[in-house]
C-alpha positions as CSV (number, residue, x, y, z in Angstrom):
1,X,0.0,0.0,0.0
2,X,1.2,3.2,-0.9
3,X,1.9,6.0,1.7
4,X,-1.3,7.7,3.4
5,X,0.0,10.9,2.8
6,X,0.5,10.2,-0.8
7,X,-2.7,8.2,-1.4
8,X,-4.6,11.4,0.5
9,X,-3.2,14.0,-1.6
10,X,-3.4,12.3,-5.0
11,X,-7.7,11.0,-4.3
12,X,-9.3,12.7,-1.2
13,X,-12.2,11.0,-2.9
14,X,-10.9,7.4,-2.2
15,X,-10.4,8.5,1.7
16,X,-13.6,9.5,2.1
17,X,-14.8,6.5,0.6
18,X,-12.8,4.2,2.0
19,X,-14.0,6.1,5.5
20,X,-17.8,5.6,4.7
21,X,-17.1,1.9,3.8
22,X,-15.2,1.7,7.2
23,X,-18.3,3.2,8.9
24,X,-20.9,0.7,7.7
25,X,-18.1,-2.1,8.0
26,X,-15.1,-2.0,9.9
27,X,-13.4,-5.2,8.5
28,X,-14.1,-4.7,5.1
29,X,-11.3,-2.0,4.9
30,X,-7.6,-3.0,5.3
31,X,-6.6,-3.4,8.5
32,X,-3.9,-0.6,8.2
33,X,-7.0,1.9,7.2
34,X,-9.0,0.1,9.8
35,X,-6.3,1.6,12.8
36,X,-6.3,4.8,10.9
37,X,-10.1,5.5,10.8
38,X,-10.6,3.8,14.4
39,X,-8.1,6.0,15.8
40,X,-9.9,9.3,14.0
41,X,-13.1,8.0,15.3
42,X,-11.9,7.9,18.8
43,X,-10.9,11.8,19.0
44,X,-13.5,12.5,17.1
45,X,-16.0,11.1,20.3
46,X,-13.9,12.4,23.1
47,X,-14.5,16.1,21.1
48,X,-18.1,15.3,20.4
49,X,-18.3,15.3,24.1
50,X,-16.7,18.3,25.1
51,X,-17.4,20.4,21.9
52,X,-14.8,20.7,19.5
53,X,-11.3,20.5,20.7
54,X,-9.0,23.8,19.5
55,X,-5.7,21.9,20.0
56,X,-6.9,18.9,17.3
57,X,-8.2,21.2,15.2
58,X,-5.1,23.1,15.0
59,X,-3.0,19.8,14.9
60,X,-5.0,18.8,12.3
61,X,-4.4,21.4,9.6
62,X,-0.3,21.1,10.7
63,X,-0.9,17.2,9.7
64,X,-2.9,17.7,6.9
65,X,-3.3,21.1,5.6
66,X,-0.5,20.3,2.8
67,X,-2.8,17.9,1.1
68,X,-5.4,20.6,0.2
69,X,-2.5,23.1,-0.5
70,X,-3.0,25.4,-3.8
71,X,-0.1,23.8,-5.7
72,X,-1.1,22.7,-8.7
73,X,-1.3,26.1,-11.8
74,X,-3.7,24.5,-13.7
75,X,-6.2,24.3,-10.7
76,X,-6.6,20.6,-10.0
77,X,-5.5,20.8,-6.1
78,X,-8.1,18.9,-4.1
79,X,-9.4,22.2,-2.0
80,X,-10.8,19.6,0.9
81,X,-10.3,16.7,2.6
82,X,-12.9,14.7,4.4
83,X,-10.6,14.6,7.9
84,X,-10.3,18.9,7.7
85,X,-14.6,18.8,7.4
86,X,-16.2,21.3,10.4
87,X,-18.2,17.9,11.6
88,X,-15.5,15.6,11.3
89,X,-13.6,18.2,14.2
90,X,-16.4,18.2,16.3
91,X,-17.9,21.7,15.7
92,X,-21.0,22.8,13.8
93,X,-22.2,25.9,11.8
94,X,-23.4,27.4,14.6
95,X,-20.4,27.3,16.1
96,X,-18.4,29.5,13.9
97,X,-19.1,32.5,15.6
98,X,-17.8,31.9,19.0
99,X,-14.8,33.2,20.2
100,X,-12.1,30.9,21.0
101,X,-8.8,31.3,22.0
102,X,-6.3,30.1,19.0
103,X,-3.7,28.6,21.3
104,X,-1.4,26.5,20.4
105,X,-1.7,28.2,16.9
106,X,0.9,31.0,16.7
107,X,-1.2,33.3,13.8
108,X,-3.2,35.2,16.7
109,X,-4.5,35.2,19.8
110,X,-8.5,35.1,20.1
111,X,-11.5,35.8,18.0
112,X,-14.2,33.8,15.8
113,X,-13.7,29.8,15.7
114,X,-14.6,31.1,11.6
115,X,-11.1,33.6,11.6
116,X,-9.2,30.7,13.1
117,X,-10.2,28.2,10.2
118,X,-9.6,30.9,7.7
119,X,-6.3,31.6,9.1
120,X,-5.2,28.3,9.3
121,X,-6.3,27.7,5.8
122,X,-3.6,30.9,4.8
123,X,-1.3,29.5,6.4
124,X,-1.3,25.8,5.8
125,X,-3.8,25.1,2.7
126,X,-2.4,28.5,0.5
127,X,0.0,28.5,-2.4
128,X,2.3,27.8,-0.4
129,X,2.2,24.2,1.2
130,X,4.2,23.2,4.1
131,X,4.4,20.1,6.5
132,X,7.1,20.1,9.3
133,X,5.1,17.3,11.7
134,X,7.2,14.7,10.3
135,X,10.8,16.3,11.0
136,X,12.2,13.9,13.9
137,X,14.0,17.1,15.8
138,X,11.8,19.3,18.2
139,X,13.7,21.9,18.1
140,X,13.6,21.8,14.2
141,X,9.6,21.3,14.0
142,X,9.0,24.5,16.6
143,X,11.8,26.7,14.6
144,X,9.8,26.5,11.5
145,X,6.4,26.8,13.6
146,X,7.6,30.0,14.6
147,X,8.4,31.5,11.6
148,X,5.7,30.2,9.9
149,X,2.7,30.9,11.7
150,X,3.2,34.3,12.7
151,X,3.5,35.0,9.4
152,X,0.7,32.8,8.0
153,X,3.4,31.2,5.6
154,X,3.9,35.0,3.6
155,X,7.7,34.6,3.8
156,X,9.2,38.4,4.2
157,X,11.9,38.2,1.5
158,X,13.9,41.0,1.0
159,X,14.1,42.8,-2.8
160,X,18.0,41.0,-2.4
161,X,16.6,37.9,-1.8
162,X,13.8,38.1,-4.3
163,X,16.2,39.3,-6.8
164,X,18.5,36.0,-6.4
165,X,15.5,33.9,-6.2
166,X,14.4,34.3,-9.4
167,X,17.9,34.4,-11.2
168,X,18.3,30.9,-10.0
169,X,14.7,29.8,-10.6
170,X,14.7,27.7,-14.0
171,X,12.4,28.9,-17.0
172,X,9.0,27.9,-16.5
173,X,9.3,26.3,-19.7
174,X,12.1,24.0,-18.5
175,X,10.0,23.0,-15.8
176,X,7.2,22.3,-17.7
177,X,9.0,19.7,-20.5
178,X,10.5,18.0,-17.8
179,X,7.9,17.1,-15.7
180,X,5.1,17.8,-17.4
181,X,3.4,20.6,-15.0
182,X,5.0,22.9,-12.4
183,X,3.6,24.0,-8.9
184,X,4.6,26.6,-7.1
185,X,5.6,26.1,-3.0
186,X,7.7,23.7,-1.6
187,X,8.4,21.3,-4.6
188,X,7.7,20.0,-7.9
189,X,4.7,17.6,-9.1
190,X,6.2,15.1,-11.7
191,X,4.0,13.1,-13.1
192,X,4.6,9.1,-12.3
193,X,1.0,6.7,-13.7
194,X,-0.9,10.2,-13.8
195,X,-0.5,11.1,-9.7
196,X,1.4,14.3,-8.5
197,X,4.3,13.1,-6.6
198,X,5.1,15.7,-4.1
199,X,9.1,16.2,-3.8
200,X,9.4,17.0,-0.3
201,X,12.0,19.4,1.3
202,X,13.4,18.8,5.1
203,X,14.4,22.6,5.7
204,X,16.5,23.4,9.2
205,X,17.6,26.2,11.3
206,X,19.4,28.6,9.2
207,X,18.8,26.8,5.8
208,X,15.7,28.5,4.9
209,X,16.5,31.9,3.4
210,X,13.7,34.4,4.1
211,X,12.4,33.4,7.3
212,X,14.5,33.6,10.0
């Protein structure tokens, strides 16, 4: 089976199938989805008895806000994903307009549950699409939380910076006849059997130009 991440990203569609057939029938879904949905259901309850919980919700657009990212030019980037749905989180329409607190997330400190969603799509579902959950080092993972949530993922690049940027940035041209379409963030999408391939970068302290 290939990756969840990469299954995710290339057919929402499939998840949230895969999810309903879980939901009539647990064991007619591989056992490795199975653990996956079982363990999504389980937060789901414990939030569904308190009201949505702020700390998943935020968690869950640093886990999976990537997958919805605007990356593709052409406009093919699945724009939602049935694990980022207001239900799926515990919360309701009606819920929208309270105020919340947004802690943990670092983009601001209180207002509308509706603001909070909205900046946590900028920041991790823009044209920009970053994931740091994965990186093994703490201290790695909260250096790039900090710069990019504050920020909402708008680096603040210098007209030096932008200036070398794009006189080492290949023609788009180039990009385009070798792998067939080009995105703009945090990689390229070759094609491989008609699925974007994300090519991820593993940015550290000091290697990312533009944001410390």
């Amino acid at each position: 089976m290939l990756p969840f991440d990469e299954i995710a990203r290339a057919n929402p569609e499939y998840v949230d199938a895969l999810y309903r057939e879980y939901l009539r029938d647990p064991a007619s879904v591989d056992e490795r989805w199975a653990l996956v949905f079982a363990g999504f259901d389980l937060a789901l309850r414990d939030g569904s008895r308190h009201g949505g919980s702020i700390d998943e919700l935020v968690h869950s657009y640093r886990e999976l806000g990537h997958l919805v990212a605007d990356l593709d030019p052409l406009g093919g980037s699945a724009r939602e994903h049935p694990l980022l749905r207001l239900a799926e989180l515990g919360f309701t329409e009606r819920d929208l307009e309270r105020i919340v607190d947004w802690a943990p997330f670092k983009g601001g400190t209180r207002g509308p549950l509706r603001e909070l969603i909205a900046a946590l799509r900028e920041t991790y579902c823009g044209t920009l699409g970053v994931e740091y959950l994965s990186v093994a080092d703490k201290v790695r993972r909260e250096w790039l939380q900090e710069r990019v949530e504050p920020r909402r993922n708008h680096p603040d690049l210098s007209a030096d910076d932008s200036h070398k940027r794009q006189r080492l940035s290949p023609p788009v041209d180039r990009v385009n006849n070798r792998y067939g379409r080009c995105a703009i963030g945090l990689g390229l999408f070759p094609r491989r059997k008609g699925v974007q391939q994300p090519c991820r970068l593993s940015p550290g302290p000091g290697e990312v130009r533009g944001l410390a």
